[in-house]
PDB file of N, CA, C, O and CB in Angstrom:
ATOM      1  N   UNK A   1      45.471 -46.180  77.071  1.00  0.00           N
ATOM      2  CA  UNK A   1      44.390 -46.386  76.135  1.00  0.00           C
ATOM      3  C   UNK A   1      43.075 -46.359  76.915  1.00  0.00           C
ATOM      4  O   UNK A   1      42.886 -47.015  77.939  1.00  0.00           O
ATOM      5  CB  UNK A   1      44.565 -47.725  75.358  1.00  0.00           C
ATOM      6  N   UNK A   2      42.193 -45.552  76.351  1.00  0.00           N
ATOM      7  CA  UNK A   2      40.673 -45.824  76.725  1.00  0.00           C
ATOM      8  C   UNK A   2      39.797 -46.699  75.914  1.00  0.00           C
ATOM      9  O   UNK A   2      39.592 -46.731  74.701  1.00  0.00           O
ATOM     10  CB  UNK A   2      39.964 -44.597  76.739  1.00  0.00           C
ATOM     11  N   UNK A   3      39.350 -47.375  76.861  1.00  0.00           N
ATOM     12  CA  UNK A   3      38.649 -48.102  76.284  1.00  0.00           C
ATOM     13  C   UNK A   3      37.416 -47.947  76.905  1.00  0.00           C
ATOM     14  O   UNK A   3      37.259 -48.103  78.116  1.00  0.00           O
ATOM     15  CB  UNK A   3      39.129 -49.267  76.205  1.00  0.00           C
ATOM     16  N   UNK A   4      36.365 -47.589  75.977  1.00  0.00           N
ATOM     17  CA  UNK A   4      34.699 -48.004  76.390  1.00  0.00           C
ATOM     18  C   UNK A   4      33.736 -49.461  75.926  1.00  0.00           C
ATOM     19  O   UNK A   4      34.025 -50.392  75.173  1.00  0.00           O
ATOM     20  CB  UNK A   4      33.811 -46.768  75.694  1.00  0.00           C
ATOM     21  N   UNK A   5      32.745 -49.234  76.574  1.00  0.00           N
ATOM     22  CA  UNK A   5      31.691 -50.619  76.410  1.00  0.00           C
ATOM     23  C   UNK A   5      30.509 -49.580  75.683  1.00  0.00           C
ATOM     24  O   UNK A   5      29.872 -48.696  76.255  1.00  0.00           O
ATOM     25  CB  UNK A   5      31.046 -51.633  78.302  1.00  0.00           C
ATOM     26  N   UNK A   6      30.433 -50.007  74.162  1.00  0.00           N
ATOM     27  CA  UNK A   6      28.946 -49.539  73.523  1.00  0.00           C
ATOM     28  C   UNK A   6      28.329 -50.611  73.241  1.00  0.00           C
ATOM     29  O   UNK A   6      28.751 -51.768  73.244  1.00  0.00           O
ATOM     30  CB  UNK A   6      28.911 -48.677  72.215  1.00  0.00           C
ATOM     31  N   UNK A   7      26.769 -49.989  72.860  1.00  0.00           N
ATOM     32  CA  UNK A   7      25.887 -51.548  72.541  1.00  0.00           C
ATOM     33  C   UNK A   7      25.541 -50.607  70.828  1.00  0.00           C
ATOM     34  O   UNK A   7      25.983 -49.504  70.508  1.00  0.00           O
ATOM     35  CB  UNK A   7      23.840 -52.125  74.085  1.00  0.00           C
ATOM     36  N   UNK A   8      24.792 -51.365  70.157  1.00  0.00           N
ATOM     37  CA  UNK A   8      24.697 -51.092  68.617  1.00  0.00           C
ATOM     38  C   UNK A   8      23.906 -49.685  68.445  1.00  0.00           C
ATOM     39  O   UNK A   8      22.708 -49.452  68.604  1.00  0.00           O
ATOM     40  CB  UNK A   8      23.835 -52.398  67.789  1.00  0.00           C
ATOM     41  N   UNK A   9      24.597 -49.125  68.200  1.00  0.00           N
ATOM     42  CA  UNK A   9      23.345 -47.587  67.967  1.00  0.00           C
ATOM     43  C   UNK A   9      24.091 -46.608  69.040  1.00  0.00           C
ATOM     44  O   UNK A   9      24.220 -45.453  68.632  1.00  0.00           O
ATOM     45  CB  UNK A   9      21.136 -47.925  68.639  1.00  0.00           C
ATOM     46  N   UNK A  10      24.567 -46.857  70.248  1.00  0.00           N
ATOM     47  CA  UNK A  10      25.589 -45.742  70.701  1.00  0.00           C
ATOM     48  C   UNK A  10      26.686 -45.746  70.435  1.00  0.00           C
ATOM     49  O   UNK A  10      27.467 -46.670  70.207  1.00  0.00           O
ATOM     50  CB  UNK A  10      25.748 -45.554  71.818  1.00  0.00           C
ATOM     51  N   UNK A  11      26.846 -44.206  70.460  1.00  0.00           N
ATOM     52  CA  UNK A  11      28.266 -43.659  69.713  1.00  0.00           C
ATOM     53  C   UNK A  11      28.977 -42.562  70.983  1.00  0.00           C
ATOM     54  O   UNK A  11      28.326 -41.927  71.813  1.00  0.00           O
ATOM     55  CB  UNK A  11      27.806 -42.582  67.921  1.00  0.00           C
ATOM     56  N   UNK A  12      30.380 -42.578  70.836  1.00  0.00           N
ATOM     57  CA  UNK A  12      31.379 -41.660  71.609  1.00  0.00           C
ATOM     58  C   UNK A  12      31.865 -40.819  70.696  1.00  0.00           C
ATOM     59  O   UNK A  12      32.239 -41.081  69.553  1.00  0.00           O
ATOM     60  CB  UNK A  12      32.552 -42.344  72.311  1.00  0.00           C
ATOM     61  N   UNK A  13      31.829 -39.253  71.549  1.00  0.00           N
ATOM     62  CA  UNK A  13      32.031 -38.527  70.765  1.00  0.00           C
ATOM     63  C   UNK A  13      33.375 -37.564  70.905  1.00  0.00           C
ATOM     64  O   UNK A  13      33.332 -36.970  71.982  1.00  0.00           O
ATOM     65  CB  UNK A  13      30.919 -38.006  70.700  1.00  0.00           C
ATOM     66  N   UNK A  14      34.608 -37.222  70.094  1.00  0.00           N
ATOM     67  CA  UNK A  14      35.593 -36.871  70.296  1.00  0.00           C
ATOM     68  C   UNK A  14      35.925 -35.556  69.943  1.00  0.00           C
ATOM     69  O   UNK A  14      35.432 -35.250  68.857  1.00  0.00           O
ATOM     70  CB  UNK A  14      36.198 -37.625  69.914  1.00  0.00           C
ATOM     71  N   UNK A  15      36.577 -34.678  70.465  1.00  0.00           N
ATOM     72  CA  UNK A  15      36.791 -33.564  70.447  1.00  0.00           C
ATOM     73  C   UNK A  15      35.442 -32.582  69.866  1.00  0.00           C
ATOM     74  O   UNK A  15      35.612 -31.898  68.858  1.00  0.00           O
ATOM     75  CB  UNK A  15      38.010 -33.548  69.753  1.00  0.00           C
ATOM     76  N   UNK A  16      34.518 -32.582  70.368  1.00  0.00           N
ATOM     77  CA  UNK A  16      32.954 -31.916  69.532  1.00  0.00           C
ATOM     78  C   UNK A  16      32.766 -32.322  68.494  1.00  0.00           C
ATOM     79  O   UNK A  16      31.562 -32.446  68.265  1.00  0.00           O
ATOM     80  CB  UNK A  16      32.767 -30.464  69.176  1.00  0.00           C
ATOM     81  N   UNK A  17      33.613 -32.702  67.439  1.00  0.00           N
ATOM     82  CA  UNK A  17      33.604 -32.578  65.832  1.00  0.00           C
ATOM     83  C   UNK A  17      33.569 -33.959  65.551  1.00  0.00           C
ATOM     84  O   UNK A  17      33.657 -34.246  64.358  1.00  0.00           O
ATOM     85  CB  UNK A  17      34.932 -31.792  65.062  1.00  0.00           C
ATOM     86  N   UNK A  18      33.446 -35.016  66.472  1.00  0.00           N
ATOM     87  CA  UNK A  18      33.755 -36.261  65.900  1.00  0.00           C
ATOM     88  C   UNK A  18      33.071 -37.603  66.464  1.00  0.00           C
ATOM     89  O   UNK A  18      33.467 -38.121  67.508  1.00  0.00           O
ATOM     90  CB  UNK A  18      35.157 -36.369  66.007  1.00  0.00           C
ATOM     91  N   UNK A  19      32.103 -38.086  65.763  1.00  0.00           N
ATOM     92  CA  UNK A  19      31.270 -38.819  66.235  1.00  0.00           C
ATOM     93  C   UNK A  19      31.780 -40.568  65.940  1.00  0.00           C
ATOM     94  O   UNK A  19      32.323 -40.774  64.855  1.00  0.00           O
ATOM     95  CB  UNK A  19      29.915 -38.287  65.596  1.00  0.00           C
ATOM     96  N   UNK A  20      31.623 -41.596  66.759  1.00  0.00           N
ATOM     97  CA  UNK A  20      31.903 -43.195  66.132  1.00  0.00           C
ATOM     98  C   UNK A  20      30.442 -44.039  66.839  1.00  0.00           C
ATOM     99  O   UNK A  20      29.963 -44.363  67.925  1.00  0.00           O
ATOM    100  CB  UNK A  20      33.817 -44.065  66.893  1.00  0.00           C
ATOM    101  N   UNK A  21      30.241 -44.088  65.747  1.00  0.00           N
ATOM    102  CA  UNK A  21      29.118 -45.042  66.061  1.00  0.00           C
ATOM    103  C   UNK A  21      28.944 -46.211  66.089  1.00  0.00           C
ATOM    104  O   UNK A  21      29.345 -46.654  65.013  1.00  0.00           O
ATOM    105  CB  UNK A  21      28.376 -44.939  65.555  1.00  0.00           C
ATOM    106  N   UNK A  22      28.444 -47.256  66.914  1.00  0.00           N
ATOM    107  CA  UNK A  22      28.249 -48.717  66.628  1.00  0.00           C
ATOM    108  C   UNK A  22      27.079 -48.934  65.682  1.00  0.00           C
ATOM    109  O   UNK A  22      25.892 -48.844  65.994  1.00  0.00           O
ATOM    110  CB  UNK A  22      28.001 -49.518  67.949  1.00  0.00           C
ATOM    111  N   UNK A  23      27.483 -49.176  64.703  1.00  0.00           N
ATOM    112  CA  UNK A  23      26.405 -49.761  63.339  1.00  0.00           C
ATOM    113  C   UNK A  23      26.001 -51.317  63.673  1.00  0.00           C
ATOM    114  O   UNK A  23      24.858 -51.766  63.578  1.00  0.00           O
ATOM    115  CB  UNK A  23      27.362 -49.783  61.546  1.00  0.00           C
ATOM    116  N   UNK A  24      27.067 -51.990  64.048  1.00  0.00           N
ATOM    117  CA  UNK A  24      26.514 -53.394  64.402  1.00  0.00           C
ATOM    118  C   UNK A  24      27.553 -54.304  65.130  1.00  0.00           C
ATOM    119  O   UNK A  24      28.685 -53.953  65.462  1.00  0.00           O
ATOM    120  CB  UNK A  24      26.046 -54.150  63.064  1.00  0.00           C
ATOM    121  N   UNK A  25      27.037 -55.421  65.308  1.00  0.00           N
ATOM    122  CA  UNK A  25      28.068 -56.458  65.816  1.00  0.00           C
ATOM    123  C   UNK A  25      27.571 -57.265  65.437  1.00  0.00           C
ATOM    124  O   UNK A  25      26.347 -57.161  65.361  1.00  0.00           O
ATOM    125  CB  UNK A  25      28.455 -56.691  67.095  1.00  0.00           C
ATOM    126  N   UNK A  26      28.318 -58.730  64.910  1.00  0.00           N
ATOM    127  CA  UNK A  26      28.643 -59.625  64.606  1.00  0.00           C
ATOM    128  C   UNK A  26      29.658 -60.689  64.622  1.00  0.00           C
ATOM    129  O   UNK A  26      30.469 -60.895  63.719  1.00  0.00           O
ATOM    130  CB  UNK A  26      28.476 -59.375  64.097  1.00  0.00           C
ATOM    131  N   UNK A  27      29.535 -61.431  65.858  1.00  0.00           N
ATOM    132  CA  UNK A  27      30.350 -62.464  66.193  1.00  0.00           C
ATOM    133  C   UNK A  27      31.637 -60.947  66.447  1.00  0.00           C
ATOM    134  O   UNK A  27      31.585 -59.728  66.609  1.00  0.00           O
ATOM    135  CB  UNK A  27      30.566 -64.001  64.751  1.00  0.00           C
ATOM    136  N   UNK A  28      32.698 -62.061  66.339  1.00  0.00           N
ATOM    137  CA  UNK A  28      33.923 -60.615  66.312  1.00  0.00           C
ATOM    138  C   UNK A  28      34.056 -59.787  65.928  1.00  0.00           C
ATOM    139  O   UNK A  28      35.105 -59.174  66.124  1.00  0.00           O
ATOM    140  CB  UNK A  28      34.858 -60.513  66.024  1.00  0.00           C
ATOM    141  N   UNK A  29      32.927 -59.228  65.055  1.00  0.00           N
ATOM    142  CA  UNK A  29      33.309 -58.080  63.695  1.00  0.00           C
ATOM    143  C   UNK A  29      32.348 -56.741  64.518  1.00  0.00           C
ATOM    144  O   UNK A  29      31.208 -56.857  64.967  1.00  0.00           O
ATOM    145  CB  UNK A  29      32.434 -58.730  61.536  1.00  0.00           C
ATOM    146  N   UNK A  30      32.984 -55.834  64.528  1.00  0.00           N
ATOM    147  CA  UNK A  30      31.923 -54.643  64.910  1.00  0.00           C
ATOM    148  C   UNK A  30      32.166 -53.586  63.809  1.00  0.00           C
ATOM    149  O   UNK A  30      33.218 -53.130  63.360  1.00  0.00           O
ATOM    150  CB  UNK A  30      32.188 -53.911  66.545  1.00  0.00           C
ATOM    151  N   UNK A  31      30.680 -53.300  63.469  1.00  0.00           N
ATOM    152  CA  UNK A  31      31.246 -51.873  62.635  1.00  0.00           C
ATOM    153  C   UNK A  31      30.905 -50.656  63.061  1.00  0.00           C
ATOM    154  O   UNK A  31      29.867 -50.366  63.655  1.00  0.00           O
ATOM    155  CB  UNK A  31      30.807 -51.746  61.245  1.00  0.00           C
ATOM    156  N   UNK A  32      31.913 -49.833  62.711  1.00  0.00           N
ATOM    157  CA  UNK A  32      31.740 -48.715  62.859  1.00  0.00           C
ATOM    158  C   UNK A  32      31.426 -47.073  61.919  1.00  0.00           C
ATOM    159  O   UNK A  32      31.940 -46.619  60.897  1.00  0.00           O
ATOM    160  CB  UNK A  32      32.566 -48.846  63.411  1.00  0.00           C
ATOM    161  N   UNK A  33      30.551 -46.640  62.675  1.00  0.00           N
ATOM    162  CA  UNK A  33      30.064 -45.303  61.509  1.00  0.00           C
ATOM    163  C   UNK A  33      30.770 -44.385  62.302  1.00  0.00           C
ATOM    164  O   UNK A  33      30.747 -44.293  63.529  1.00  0.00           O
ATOM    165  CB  UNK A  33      28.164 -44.784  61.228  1.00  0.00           C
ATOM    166  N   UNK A  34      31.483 -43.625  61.383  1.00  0.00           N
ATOM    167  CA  UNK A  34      32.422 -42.671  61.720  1.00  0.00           C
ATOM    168  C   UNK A  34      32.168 -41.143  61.086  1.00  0.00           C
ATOM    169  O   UNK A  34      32.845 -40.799  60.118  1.00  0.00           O
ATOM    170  CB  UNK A  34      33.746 -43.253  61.275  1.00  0.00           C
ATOM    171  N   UNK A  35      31.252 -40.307  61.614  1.00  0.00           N
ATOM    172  CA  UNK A  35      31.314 -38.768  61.623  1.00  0.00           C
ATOM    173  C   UNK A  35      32.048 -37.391  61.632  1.00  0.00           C
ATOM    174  O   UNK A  35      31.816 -36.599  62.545  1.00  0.00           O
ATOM    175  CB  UNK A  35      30.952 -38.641  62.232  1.00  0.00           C
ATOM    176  N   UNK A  36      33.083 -37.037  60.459  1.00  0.00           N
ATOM    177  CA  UNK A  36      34.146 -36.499  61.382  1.00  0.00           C
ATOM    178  C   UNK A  36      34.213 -35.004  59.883  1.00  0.00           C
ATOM    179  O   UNK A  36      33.820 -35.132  58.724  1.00  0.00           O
ATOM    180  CB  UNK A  36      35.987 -37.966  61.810  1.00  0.00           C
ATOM    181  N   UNK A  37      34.840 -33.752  60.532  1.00  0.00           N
ATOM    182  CA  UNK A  37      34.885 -32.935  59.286  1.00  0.00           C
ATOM    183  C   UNK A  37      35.868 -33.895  58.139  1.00  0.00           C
ATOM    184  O   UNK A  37      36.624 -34.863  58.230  1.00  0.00           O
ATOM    185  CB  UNK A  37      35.624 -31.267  59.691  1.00  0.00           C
ATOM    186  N   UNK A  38      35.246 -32.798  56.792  1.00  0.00           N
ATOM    187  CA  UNK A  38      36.010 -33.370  55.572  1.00  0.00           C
ATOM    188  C   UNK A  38      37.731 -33.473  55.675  1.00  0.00           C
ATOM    189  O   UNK A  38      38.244 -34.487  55.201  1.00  0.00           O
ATOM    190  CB  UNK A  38      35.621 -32.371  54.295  1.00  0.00           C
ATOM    191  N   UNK A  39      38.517 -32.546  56.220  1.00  0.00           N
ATOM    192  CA  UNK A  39      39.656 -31.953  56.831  1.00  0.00           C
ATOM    193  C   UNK A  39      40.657 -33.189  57.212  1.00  0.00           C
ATOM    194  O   UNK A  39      41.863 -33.389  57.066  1.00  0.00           O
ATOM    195  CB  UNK A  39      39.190 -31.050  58.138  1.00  0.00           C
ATOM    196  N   UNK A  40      39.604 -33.891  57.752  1.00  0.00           N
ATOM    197  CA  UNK A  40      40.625 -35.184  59.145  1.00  0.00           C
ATOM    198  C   UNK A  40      40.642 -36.696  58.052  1.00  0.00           C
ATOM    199  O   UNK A  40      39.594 -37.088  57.539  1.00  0.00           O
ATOM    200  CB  UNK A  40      39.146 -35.765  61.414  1.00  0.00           C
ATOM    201  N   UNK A  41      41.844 -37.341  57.847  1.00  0.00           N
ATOM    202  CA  UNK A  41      42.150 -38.208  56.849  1.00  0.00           C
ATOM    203  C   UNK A  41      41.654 -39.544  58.464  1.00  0.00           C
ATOM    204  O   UNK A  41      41.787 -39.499  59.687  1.00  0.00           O
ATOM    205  CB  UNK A  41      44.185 -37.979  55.897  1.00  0.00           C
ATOM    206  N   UNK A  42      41.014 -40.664  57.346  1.00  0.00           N
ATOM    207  CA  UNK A  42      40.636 -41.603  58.630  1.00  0.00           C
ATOM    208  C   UNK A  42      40.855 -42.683  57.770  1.00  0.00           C
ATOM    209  O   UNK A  42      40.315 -42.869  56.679  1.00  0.00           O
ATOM    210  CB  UNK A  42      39.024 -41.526  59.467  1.00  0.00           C
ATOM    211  N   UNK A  43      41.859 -43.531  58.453  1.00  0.00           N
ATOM    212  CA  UNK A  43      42.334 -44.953  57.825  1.00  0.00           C
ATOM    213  C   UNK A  43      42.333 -45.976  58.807  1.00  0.00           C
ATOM    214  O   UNK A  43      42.409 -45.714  60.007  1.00  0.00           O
ATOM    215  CB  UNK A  43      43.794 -44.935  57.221  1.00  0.00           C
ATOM    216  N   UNK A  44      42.233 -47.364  58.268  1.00  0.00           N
ATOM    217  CA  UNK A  44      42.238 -48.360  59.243  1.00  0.00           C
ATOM    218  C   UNK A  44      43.689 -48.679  59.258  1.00  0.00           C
ATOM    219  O   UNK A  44      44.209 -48.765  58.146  1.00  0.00           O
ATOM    220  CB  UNK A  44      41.283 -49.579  58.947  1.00  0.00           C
ATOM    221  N   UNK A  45      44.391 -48.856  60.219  1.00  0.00           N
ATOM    222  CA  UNK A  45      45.386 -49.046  61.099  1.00  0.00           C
ATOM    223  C   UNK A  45      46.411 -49.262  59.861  1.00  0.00           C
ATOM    224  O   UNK A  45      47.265 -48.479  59.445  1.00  0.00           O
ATOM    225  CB  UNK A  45      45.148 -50.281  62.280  1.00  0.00           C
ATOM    226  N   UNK A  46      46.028 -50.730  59.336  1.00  0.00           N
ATOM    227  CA  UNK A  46      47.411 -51.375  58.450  1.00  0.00           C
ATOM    228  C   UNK A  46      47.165 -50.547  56.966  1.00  0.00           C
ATOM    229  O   UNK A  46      48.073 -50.672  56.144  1.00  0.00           O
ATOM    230  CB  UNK A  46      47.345 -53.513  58.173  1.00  0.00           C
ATOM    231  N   UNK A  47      46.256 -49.903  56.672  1.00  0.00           N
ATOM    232  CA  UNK A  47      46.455 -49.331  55.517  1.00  0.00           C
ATOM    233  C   UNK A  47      47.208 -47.612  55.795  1.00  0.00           C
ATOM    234  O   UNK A  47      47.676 -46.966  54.858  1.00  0.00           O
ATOM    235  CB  UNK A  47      44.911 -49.395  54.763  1.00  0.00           C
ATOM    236  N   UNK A  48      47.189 -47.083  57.304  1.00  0.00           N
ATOM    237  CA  UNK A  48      47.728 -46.173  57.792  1.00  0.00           C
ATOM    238  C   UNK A  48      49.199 -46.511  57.349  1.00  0.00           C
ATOM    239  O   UNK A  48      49.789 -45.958  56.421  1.00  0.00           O
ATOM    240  CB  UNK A  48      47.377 -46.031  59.195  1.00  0.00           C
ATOM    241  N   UNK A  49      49.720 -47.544  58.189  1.00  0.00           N
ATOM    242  CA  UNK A  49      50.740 -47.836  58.160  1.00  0.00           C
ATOM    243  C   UNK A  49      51.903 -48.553  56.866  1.00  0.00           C
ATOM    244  O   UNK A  49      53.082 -48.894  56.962  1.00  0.00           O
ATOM    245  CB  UNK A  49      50.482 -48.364  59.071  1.00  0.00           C
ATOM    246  N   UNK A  50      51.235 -48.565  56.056  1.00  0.00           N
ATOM    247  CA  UNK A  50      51.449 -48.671  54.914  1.00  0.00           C
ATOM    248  C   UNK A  50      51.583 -47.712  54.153  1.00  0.00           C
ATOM    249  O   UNK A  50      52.540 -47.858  53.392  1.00  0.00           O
ATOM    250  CB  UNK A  50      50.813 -49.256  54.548  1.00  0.00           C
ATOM    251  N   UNK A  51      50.897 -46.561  54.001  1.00  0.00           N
ATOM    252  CA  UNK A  51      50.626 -45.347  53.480  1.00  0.00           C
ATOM    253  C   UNK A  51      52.194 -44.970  54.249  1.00  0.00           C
ATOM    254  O   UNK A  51      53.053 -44.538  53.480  1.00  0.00           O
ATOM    255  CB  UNK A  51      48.966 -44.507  53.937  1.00  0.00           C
ATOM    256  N   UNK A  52      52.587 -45.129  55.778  1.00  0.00           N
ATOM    257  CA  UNK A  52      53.461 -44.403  55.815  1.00  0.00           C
ATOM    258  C   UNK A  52      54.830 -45.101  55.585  1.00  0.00           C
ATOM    259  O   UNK A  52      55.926 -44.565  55.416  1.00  0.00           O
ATOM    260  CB  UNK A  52      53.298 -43.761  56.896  1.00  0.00           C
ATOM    261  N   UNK A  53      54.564 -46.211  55.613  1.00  0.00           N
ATOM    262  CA  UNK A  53      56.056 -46.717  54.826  1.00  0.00           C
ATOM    263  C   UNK A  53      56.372 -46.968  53.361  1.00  0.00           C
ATOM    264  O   UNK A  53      57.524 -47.280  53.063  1.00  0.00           O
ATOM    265  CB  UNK A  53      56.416 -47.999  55.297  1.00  0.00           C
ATOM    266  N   UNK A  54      55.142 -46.821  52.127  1.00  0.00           N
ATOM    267  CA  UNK A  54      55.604 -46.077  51.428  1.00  0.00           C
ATOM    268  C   UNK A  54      55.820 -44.518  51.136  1.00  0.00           C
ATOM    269  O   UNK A  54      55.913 -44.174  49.958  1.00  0.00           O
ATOM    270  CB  UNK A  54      55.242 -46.489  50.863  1.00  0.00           C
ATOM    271  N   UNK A  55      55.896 -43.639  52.068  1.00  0.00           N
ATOM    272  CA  UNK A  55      56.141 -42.379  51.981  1.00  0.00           C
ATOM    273  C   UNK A  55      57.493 -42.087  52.609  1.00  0.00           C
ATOM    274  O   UNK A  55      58.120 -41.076  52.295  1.00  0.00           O
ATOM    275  CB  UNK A  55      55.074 -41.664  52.543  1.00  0.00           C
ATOM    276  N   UNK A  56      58.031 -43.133  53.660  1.00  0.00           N
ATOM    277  CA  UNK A  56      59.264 -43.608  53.828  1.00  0.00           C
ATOM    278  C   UNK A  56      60.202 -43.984  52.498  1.00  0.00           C
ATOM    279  O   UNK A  56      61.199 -43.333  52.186  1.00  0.00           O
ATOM    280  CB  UNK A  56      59.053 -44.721  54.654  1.00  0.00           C
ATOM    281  N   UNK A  57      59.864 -44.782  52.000  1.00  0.00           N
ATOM    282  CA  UNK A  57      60.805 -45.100  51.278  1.00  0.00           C
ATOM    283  C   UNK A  57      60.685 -43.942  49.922  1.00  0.00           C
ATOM    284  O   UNK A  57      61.706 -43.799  49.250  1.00  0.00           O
ATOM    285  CB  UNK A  57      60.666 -46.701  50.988  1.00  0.00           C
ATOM    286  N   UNK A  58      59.385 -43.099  49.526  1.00  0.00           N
ATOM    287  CA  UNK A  58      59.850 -42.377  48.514  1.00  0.00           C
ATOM    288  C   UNK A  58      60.871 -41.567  48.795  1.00  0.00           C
ATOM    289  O   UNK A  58      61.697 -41.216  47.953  1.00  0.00           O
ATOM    290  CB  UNK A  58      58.965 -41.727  47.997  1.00  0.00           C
ATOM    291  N   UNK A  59      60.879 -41.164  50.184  1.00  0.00           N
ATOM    292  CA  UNK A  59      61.698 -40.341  50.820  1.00  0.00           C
ATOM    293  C   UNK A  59      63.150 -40.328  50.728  1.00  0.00           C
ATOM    294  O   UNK A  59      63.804 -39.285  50.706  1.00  0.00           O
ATOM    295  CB  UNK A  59      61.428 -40.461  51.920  1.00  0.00           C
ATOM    296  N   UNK A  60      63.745 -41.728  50.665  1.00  0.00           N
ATOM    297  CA  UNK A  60      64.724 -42.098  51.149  1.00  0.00           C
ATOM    298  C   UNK A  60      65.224 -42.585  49.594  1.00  0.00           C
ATOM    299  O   UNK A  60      66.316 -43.149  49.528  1.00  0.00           O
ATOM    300  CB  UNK A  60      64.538 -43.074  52.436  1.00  0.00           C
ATOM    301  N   UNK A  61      64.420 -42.372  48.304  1.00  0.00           N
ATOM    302  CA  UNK A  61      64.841 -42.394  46.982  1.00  0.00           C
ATOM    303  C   UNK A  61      65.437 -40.570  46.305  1.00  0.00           C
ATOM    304  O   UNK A  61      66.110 -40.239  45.330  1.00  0.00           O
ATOM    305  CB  UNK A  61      63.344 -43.100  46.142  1.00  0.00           C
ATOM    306  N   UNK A  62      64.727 -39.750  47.475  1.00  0.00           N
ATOM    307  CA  UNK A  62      65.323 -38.131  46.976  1.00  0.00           C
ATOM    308  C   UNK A  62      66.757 -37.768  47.643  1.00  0.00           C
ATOM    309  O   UNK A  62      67.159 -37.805  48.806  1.00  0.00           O
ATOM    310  CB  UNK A  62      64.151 -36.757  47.559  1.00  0.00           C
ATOM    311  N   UNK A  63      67.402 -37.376  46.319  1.00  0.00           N
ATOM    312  CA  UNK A  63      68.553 -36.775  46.406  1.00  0.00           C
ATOM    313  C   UNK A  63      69.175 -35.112  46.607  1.00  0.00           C
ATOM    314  O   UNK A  63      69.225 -34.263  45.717  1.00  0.00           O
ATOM    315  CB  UNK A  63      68.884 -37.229  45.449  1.00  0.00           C
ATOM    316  N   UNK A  64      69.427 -35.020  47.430  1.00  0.00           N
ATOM    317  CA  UNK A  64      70.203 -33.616  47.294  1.00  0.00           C
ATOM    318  C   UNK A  64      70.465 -32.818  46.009  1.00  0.00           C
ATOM    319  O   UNK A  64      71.451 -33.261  45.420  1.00  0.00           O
ATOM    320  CB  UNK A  64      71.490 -33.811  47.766  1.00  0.00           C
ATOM    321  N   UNK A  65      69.820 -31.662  45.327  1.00  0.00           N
ATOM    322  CA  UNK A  65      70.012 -30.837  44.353  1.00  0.00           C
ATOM    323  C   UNK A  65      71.618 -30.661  44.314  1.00  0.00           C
ATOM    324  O   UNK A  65      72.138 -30.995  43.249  1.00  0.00           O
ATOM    325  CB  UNK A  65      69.171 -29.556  44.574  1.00  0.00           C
ATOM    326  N   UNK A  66      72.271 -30.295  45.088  1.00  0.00           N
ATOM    327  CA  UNK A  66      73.355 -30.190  44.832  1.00  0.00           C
ATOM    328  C   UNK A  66      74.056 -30.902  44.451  1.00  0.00           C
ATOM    329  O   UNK A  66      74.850 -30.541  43.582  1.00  0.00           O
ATOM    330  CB  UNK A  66      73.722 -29.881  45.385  1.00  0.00           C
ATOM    331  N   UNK A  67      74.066 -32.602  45.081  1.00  0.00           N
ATOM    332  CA  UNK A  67      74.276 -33.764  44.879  1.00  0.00           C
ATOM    333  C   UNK A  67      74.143 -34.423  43.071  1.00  0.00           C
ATOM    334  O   UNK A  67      74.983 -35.064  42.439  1.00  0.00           O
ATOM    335  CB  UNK A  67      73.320 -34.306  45.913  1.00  0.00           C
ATOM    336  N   UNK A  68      72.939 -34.012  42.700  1.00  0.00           N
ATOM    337  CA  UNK A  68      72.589 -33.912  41.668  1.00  0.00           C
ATOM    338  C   UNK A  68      73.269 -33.180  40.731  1.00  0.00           C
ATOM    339  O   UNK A  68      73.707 -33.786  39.753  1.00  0.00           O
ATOM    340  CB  UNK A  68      71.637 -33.652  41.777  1.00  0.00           C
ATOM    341  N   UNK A  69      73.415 -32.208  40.812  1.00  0.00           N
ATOM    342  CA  UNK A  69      74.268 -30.834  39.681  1.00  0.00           C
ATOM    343  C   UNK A  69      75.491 -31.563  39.938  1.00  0.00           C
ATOM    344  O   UNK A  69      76.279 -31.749  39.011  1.00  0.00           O
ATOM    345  CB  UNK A  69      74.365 -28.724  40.242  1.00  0.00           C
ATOM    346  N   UNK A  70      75.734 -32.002  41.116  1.00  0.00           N
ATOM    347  CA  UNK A  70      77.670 -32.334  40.744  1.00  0.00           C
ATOM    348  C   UNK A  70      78.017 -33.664  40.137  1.00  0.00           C
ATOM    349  O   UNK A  70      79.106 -34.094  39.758  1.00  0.00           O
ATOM    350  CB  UNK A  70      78.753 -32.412  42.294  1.00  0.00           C
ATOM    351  N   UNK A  71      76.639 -34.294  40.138  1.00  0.00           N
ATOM    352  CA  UNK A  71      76.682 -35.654  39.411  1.00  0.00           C
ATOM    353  C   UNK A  71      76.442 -35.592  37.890  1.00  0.00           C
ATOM    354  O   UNK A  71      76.534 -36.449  37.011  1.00  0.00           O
ATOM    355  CB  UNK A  71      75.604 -36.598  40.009  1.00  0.00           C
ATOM    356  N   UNK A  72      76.170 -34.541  37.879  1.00  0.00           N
ATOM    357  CA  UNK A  72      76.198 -33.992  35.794  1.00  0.00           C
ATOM    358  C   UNK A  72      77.324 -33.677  35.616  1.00  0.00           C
ATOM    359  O   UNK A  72      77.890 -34.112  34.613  1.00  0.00           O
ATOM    360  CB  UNK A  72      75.280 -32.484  35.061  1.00  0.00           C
ATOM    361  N   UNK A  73      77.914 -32.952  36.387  1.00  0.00           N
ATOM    362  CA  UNK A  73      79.048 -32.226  35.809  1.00  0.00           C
ATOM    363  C   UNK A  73      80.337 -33.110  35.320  1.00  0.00           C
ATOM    364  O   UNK A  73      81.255 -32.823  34.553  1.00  0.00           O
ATOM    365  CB  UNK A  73      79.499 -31.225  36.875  1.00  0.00           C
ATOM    366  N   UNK A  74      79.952 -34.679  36.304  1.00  0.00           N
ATOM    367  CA  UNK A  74      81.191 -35.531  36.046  1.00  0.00           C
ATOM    368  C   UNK A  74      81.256 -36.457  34.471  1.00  0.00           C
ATOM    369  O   UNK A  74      82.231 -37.161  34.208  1.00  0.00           O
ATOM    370  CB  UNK A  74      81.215 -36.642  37.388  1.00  0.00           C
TER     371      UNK A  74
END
């Protein structure tokens, strides 16, 4: 992991296309302004990870077509 030191108003910039800016700090809270094409999906961590465990489990509710047709036929 990299980690940098910004102060409020500088930003690191990632692959050309992608800017993060320090908007502010406050006690523990820092925010960040984030610059990036329309293209690139940007989530905070636990709503990432959420997004992908319900896409897990829709997953794991689909059945085999075939599975299906032979379950009519009975």
């Amino acid at each position: 992991m990299l980690v940098l030191g910004r102060k409020k108003g500088e930003t690191i910039v990632i692959n050309d296309d992608i800017e993060i800016t320090v908007t502010s700090v406050e006690g523990d809270m820092v925010r960040l302004g984030i610059n990036a094409p329309k293209q690139i999906t940007i989530h905070r961590k636990e709503v990432y990870l959420e997004i992908q465990e319900e896409n897990k489990q829709a997953t794991s509710n689909v059945i085999n077509l075939s599975d299906f047709l032979s379950m009519r036929k009975k």
